[in-house]
C-alpha positions as CSV (number, residue, x, y, z in Angstrom):
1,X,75.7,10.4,-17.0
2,X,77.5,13.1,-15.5
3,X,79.0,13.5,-12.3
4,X,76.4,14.9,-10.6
5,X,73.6,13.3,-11.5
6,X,75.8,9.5,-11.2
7,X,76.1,10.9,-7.6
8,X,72.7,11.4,-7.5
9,X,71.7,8.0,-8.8
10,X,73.9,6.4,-6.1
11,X,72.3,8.6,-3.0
12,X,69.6,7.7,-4.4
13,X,69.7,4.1,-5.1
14,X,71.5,3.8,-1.3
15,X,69.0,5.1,0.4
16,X,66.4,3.0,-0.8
17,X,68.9,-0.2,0.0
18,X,68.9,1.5,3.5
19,X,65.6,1.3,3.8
20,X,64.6,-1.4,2.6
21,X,67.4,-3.6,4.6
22,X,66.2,-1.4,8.0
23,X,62.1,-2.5,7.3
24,X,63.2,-6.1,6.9
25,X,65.6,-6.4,9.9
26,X,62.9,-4.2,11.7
27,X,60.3,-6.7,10.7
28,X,62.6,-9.6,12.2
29,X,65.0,-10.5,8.6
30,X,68.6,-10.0,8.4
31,X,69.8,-9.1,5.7
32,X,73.2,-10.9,4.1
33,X,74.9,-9.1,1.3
34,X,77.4,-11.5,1.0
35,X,80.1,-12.2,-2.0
36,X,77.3,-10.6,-4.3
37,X,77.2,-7.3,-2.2
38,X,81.0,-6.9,-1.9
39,X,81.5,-7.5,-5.5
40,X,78.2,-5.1,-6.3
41,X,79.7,-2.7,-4.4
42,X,83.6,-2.1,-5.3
43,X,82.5,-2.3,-8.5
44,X,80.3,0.7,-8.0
45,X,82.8,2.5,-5.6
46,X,85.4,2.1,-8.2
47,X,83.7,3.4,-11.2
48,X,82.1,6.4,-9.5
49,X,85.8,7.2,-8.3
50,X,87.2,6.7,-11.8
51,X,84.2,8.9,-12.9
52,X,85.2,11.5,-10.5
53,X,89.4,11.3,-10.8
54,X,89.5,11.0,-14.6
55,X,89.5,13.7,-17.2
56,X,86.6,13.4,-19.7
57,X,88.4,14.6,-22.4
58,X,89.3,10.9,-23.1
59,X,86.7,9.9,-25.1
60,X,87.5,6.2,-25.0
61,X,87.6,5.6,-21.1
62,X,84.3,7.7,-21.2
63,X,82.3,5.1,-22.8
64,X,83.9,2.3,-20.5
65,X,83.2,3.9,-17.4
66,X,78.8,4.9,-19.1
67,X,79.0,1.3,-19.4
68,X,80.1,0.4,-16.0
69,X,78.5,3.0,-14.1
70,X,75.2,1.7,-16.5
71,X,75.6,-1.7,-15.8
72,X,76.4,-1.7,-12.2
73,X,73.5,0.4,-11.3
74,X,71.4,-1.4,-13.0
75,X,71.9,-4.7,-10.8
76,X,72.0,-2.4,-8.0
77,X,68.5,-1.2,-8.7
78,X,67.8,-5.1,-9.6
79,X,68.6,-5.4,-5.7
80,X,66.5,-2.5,-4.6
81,X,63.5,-4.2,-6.4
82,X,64.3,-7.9,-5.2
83,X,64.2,-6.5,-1.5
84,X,61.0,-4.6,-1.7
85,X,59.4,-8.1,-3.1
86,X,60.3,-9.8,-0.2
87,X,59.6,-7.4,2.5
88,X,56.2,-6.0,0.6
89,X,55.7,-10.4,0.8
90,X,55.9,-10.7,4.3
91,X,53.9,-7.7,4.9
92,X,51.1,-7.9,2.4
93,X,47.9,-9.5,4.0
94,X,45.7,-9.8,0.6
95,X,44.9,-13.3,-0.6
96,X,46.5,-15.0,-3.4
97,X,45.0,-14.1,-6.7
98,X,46.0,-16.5,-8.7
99,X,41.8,-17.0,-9.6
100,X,41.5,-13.5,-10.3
101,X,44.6,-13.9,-12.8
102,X,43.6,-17.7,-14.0
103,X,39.9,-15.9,-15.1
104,X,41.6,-12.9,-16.9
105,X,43.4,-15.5,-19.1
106,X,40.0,-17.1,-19.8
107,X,38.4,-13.5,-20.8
108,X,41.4,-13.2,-23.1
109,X,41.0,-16.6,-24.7
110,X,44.1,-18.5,-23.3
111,X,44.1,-21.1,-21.2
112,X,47.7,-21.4,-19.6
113,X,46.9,-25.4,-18.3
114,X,46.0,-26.3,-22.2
115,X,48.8,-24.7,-23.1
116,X,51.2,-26.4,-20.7
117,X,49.8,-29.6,-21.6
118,X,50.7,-29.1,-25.0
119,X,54.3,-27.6,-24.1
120,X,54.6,-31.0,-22.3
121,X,54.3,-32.7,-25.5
122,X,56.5,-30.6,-27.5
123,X,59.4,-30.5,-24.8
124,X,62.0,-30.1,-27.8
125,X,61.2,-26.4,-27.4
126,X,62.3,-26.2,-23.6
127,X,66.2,-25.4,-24.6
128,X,65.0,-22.8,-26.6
129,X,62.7,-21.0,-24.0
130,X,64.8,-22.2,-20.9
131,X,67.4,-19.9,-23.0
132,X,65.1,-17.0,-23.6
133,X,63.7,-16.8,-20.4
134,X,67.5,-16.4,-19.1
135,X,68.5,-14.0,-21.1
136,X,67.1,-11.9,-18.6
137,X,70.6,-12.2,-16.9
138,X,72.9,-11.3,-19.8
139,X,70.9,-9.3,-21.9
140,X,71.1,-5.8,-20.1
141,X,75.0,-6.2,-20.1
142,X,74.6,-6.2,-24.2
143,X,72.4,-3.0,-24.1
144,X,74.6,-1.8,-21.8
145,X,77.5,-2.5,-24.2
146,X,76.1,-1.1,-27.2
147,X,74.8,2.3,-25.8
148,X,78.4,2.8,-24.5
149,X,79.8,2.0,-27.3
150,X,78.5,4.2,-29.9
151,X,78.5,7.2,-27.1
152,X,75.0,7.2,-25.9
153,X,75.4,8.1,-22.7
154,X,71.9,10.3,-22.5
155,X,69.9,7.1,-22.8
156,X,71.4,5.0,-20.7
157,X,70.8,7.3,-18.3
158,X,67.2,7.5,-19.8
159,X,66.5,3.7,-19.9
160,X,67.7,3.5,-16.2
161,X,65.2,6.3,-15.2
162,X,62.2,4.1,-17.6
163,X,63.8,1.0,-15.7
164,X,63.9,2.4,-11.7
165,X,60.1,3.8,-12.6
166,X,58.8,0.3,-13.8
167,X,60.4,-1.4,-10.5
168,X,58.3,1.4,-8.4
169,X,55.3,0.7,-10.3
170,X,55.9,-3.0,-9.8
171,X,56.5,-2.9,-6.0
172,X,53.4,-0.6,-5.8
173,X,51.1,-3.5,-8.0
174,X,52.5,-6.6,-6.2
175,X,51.6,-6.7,-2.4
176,X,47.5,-6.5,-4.2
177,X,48.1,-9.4,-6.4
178,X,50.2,-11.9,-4.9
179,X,50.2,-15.2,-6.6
180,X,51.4,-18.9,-6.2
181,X,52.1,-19.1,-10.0
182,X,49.7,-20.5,-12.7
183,X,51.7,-23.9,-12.5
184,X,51.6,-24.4,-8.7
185,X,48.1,-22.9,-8.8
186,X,46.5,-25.2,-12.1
187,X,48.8,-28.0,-11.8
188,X,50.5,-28.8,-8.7
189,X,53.9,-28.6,-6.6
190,X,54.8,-31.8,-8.3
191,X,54.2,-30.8,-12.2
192,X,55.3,-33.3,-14.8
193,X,57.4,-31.0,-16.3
194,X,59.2,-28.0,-13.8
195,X,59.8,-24.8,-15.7
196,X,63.3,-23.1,-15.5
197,X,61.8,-20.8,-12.5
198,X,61.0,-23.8,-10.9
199,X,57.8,-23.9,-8.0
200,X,59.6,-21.8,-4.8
201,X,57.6,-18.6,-5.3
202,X,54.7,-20.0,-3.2
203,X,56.9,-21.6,-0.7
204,X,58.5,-18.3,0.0
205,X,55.5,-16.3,0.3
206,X,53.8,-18.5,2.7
207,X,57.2,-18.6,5.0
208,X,57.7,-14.7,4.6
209,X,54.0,-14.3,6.0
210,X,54.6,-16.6,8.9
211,X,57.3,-15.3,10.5
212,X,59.6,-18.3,8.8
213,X,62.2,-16.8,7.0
214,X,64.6,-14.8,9.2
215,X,67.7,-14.1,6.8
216,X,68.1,-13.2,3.3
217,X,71.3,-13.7,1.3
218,X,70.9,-11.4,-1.6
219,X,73.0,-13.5,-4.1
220,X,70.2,-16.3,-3.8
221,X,67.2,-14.2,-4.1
222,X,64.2,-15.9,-5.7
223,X,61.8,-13.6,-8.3
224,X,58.4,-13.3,-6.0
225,X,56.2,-11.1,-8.0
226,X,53.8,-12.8,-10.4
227,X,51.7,-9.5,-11.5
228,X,52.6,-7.6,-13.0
229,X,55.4,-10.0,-15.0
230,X,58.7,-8.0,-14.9
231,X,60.1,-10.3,-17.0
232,X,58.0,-8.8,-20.1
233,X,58.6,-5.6,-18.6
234,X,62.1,-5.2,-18.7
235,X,62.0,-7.2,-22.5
236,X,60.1,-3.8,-23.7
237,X,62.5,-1.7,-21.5
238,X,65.8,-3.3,-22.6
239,X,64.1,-3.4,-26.7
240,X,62.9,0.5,-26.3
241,X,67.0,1.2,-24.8
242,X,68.4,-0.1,-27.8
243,X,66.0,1.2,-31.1
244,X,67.6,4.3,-31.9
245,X,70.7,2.1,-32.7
246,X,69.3,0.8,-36.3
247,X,72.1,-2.2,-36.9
248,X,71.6,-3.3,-33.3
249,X,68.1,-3.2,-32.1
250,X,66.6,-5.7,-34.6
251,X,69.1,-8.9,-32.7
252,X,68.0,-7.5,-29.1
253,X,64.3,-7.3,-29.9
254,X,64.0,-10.8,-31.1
255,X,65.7,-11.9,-27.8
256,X,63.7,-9.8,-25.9
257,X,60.8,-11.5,-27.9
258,X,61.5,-14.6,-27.0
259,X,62.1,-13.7,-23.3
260,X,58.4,-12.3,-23.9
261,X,57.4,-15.4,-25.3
262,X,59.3,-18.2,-22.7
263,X,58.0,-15.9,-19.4
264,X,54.5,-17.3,-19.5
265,X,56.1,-21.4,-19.8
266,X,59.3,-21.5,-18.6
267,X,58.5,-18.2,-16.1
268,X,54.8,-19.8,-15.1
269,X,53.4,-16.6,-15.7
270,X,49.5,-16.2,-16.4
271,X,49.0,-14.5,-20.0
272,X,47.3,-11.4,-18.1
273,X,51.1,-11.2,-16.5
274,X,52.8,-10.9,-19.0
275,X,50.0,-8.3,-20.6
276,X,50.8,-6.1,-17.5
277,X,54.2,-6.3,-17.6
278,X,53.9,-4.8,-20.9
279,X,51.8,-2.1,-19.9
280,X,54.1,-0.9,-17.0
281,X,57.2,-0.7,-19.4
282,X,54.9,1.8,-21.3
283,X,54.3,3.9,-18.7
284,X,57.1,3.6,-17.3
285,X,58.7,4.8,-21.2
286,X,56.5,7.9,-21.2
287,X,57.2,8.8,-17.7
288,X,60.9,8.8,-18.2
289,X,60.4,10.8,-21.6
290,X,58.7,13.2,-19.3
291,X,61.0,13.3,-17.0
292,X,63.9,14.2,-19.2
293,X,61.5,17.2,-21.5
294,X,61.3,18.4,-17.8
295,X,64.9,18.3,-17.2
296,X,65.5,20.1,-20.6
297,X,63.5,22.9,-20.1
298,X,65.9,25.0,-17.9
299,X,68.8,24.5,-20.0
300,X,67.1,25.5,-23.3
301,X,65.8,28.4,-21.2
302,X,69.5,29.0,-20.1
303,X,70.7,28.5,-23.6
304,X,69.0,31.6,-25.0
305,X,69.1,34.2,-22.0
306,X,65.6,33.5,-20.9
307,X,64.1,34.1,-17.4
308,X,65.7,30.7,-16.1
309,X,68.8,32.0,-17.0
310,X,68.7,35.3,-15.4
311,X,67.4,33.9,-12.3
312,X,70.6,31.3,-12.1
C-alpha cells in the first residue's frame, strides 16, 4: 500500500478501536489493552514511520515493511472485530438460536451430535484438527509472507479490504443469531470430549448480558460469534489472497481446508456455520473486487487525458 492509503487504513482502523472501546466503557466495560496493545501498537507506529522516512526506491525493505504493515493491520482489524463481538453480546436482546441453527443442519442432512459421537470414537484425529483449527493464528502471517515476498503489494491491500468487509458483515449477522455452540447446546457444559475452543462462549454471553463482565483484556479475548463461522470465512479469504501465486496457493489451501474441515469439531460450529462463513468470504471477495475496479477508474481516466484528468 502506499502512503496514503496505509494512512488511511490506520485513521480508519483507529477510529473504529475508538469507538468501539468508548460504547463498551459507556455501556459500563473497561477496556485493557495490555502487553498485547503495546506490542500491537509500536509495531504499527514503527512500520508506518519506516513507511513514511524510507525511500522506496529500495526494493527489498519495500516488501518487508508490505509485510509488516499487512500483518500488523491485520491483527489490528482482528481487534476491531473481537470488540464489536463483545459489545454487540452485551447489547443484543435476541434469543439464542442455536434451534434455528441445530434444524438448518437437519435440512442439510448433518447431524452435528452423530457426528461428534463418532469423532469421540475416532479421537486419533483430534491432533490433526486441534492443529487445523489453529492455524487460524499462524496462517495469515504466511500469506502475509508470501505476498510480500514476490512484490504483491496490490493484494495485500486487496485481501485486507475482502478481510475488514467480511468482519463488517459478520458484526452486522451476529447480534440476530447468537448461539451457545452446538456442543454446549446438543451435549452439555460437561461433554466427554472438550473441543480446542473449549465451552466459554455461552458463559460469556450470558455474563455480558447481565451486567457481569466489567473489564476486558484484549490479549485474552474469547471468539463469541457462532454464525456466521469466521473461521471458514477467513480459510476462503486467506486461500483466495494467495491463488494468483501458482507454487504457493496449492500448501495454503489445503490448510485452509482443513481449518474448514476442524471448525465444525474442534470449533463446535453447526454445519449451517460454517456454510455462512463461506458465503460472507464471497461477498466479501466481490465487494473488495468492486471496490478496487472503482478505485481504478480515475486513474485509467487520468492515464489517457480523459475528463477525470482535466478536472484534477
Amino acid at each position: 500500500m502506499g502512503r496514503e492509503s496505509l494512512t488511511r487504513a490506520w485513521l480508519a482502523v483507529l477510529a473504529v478501536l475508538a469507538l468501539e472501546t468508548a460504547a463498551l466503557w459507556w455501556s459500563g466495560i473497561a477496556v485493557t489493552f495490555g502487553a498485547s496493545g503495546f506490542l500491537l501498537s509500536w509495531c504499527a507506529a514503527v512500520c508506518l514511520v519506516f513507511t513514511v522516512i524510507l525511500p522506496s526506491r529500495l526494493e527489498w525493505l519495500k516488501r518487508i515493511l508490505v509485510f509488516g504493515n499487512g500483518l500488523v493491520l491485520f491483527s489490528a482489524l482482528g481487534l476491531c472485530g473481537g470488540l464489536a463481538s463483545y459489545w454487540l453480546a452485551h447489547i443484543s436482546t435476541f434469543p439464542y438460536a442455536d434451534a434455528l441453527l441445530y434444524r438448518a443442519d437437519l435440512a442439510m442432512g448433518l447431524d452435528w451430535r452423530a457426528i461428534y459421537g463418532w469423532y469421540g470414537r475416532n479421537l486419533w484425529l483430534a491432533p490433526v484438527l486441534q492443529n487445523c483449527y489453529m492455524a487460524i493464528f499462524y496462517t495469515p502471517l504466511l500469506v502475509m509472507l508470501g505476498l510480500a515476498a514476490t512484490g504483491r503489494e496490490a493484494r495485500v491491500k486487496l485481501f485486507l479490504t475482502a478481510f475488514a468487509i467480511a468482519l463488517a458483515v459478520t458484526m452486522v449477522i451476529f447480534p440476530f443469531f447468537p448461539a451457545k455452540t452446538a456442543l454446549i447446546h446438543l451435549v452439555g457444559m460437561h461433554p466427554p470430549y472438550v473441543p480446542v475452543t473449549g465451552v466459554s462462549c455461552a458463559d460469556l454471553i450470558d455474563k455480558l448480558r447481565a451486567d457481569k463482565i466489567h473489564a476486558i483484556d484484549v490479549g485474552r479475548m474469547y471468539g463469541l460469534v457462532t454464525f456466521p463461522s469466521f473461521h471458514a470465512a477467513s480459510a476462503v479469504l486467506l486461500s483466495w489472497a494467495c491463488w494468483t501465486m501458482r507454487w504457493y496457493r496449492w500448501p495454503i489451501a489445503i490448510l485452509n481446508l482443513g481449518m474448514i474441515v476442524a471448525t465444525p469439531l474442534e470449533g463446535a460450529h453447526y454445519f449451517i456455520d460454517v456454510l455462512g462463513g463461506i458465503v460472507v468470504a464471497a461477498v466479501s471477495i466481490r465487494a473488495a473486487l468492486a471496490l478496487q475496479r472503482t478505485e481504478a477508474r480515475p486513474s485509467a481516466a487520468v492515464a489517457v487525458g480523459g475528463p477525470v484528468g482535466v478536472l484534477t
